[in-house]
N, C-alpha and C positions, 0 to 999 in steps of 0.2 A: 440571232445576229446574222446577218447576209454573209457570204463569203468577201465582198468586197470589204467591207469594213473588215472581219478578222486580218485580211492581210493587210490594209492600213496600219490596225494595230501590231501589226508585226513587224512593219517596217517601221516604225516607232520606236521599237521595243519596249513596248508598252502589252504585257501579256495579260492582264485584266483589262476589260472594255470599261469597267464602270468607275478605274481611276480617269480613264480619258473622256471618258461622258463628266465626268463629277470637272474636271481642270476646262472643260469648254464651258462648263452651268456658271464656274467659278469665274470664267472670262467675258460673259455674255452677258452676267447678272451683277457685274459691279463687286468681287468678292476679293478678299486677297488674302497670300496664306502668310505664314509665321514669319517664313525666312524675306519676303517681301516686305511685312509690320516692321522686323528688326532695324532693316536698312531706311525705312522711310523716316522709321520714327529718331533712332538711336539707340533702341530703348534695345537689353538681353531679354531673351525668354525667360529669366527669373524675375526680372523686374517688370513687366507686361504682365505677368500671372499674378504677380504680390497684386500690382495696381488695378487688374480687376476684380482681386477678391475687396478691393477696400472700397470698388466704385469709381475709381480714377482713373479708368481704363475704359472704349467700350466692351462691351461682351461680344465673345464668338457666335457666331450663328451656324444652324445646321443646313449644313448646302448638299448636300444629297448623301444620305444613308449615315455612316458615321463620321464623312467629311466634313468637316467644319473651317469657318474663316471668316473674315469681319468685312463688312461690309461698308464700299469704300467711303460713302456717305459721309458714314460714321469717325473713319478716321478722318475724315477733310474735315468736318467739323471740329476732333478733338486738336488736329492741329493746328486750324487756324485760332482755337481758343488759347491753345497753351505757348503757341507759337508766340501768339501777337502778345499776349501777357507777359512774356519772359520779353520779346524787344522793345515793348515800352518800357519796363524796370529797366533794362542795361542805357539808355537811350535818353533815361529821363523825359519820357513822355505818359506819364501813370496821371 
């Protein structure tokens, strides 16, 4: 790693380079982490983790090394399906 980058990452305070390589792959590639899922969705981390062991969830993906996060695609999809299903019910347009 160049010197210029080390001190980027230093002024960061970011003392691992491969968390901040992994949060640009994450930003470049459409990926997004937990604490972003939570807010978008509503959903806890216990209930995100129940609803992908069940399939009701998408699954995480491996976005460099052991970072993992879901790809945003995938949640635009799950929320315009579950979205639009729950405001037709309330809405009476089912």
């Amino acid at each position: 790693m160049s010197d210029t980058i080390k001190d980027i990452l230093q002024q960061l305070s970011i003392s691992d380079g491969n968390q901040f390589l992994a949060a640009l792959h994450i930003q470049m590639n459409g990926f997004l982490d937990e604490e972003t899922i939570e807010k978008v969705t509503g959903l806890s981390s216990e209930q995100i983790y129940r609803m992908c062991l069940r399939g009701e969830f998408p699954q995480k993906q491996i976005i460099y090394g052991n970072i993992m996060g879901w790809r945003v695609r995938d949640i635009q999809h799950w929320l315009e399906k579950n979205y639009s299903t729950q405001y037709s019910v309330v809405n009476g347009n089912d």
